[in-house]
C-alpha positions in Angstrom: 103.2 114.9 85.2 100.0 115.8 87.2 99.9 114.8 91.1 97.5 115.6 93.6 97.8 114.7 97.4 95.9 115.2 100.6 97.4 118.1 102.9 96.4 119.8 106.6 96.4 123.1 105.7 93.5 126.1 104.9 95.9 128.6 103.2 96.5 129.1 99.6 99.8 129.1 97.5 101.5 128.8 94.3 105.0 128.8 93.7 107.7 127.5 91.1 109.6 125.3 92.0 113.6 123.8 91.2 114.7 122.7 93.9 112.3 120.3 95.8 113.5 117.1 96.6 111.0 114.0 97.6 111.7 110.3 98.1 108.9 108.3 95.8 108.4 104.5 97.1 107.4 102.0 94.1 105.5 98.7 94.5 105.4 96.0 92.1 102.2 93.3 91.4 104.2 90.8 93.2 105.3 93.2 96.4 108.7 94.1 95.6 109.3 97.5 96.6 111.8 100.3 96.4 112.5 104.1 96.8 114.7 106.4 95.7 115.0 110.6 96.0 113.8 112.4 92.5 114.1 116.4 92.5 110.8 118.3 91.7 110.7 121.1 88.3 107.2 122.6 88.3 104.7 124.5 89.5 103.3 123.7 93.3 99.6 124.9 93.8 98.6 124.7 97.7 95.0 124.6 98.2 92.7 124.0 100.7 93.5 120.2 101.8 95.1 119.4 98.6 98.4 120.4 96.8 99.0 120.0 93.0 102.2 119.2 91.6 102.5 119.7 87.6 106.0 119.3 86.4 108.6 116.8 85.8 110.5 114.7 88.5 114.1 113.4 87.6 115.4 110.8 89.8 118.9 111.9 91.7 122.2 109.7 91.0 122.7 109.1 94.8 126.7 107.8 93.4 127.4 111.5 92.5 127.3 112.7 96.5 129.7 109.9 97.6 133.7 111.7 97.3 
């Protein structure tokens, strides 16, 4: 997967990442939404006013926190 989105920021970075966690809200045609948490696996490239994500997400089981 290939993402780019907007960012306040000047400096540059790169980094691999495993253990980046992000909540990704869904819409359907008819406006039925949803969200749930999916943990990042890629590479993260900051640049000026943009960051780009190229990896994999895997959505989280929230059921394997609850004890």
């Amino acid at each position: 997967m290939f993402n780019i989105t907007m960012r306040l920021g000047i400096g540059f970075d790169i980094e691999s990442s495993e253990s980046t966690c992000y909540i990704i809200e869904v819409e359907d045609d008819e406006g039925n939404g949803g969200s749930y948490i999916a943990a990042f696996e890629g590479l993260t490239v900051s640049i000026p006013f943009f960051k780009i994500l190229w990896g994999t997400f895997h959505e989280l089981d929230l059921d394997m926190f609850d004890n």
